[in-house]
N, C-alpha and C positions, 0 to 999 in steps of 0.2 A: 504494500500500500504506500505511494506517494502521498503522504500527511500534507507536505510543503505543497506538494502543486495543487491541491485541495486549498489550501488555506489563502495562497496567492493567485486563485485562479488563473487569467490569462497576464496576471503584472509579475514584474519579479517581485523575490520573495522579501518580505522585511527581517529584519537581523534576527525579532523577537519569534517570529516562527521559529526557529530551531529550539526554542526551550519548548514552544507548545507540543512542537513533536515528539519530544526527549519526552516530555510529560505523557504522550499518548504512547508512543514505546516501552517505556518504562513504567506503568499505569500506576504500580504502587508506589513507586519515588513520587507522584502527585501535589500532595499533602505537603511535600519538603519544595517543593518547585512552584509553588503558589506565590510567594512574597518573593523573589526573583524574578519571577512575571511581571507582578505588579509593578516593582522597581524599573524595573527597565520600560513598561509600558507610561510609567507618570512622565518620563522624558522626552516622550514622543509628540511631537507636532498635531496640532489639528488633523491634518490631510492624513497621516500615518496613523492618528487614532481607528480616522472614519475606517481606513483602510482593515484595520487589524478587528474591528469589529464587526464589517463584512467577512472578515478569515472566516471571524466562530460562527458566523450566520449562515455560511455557504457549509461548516462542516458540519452543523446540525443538517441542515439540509440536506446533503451527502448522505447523512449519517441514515436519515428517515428513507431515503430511495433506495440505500444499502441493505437496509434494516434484515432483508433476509437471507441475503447471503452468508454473513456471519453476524450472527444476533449479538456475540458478545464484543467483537470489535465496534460494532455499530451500536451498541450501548456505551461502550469507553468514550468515541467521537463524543457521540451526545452529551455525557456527562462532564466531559473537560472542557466541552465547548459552551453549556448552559454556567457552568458552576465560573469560566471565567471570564464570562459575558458580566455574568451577577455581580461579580467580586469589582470589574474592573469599571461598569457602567452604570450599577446600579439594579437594573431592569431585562428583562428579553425584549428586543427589538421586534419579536412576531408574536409575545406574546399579549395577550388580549386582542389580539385584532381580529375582526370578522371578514369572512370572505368576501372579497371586492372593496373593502373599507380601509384607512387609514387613518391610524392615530395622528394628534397635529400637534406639534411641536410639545 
């Protein structure tokens, strides 16, 4: 599984993807790789925020189209990509919205 081209889709990759993927490699070093994330993601530009919080949104995404091909790698996506969505933004980007609808600022 290409974690990195998941998370950067068709842009190159940002520095911080490599820890998210060391996180979804490594699933149980997680826990220790959270506040290294974070640290390195408070440094980040506007533009490279937006970008890094499309990664998680594109990996859940991934994660839900994958979902049956291997149930538990496509739970880890999901969970490293919800849990540092949360940590780092606050909120889920898709969550509460209904279909056809968006949330406004």
């Amino acid at each position: 599984m290409d974690y990195s081209r998941v998370l950067a889709g068709r842009e190159a990759p940002l520095p911080i993807f490599a820890q998210i993927v060391e996180a979804l490699e490594k699933f149980e070093e997680f826990p220790f790789l959270l506040e290294p994330i974070y640290r390195e993601a408070s440094k980040l530009e506007e533009e490279d925020l937006d970008r890094l919080r499309l990664g998680l949104v594109r990996l859940q995404v991934y994660a839900d189209i994958h979902r049956y091909e291997d149930v538990e790698v496509a739970q880890r996506m999901k969970y490293v990509g919800t849990t540092l969505e949360r940590v780092l933004f606050g909120r889920l980007l898709l969550e509460g919205m209904e279909a056809g609808t968006q949330e406004c600022c």
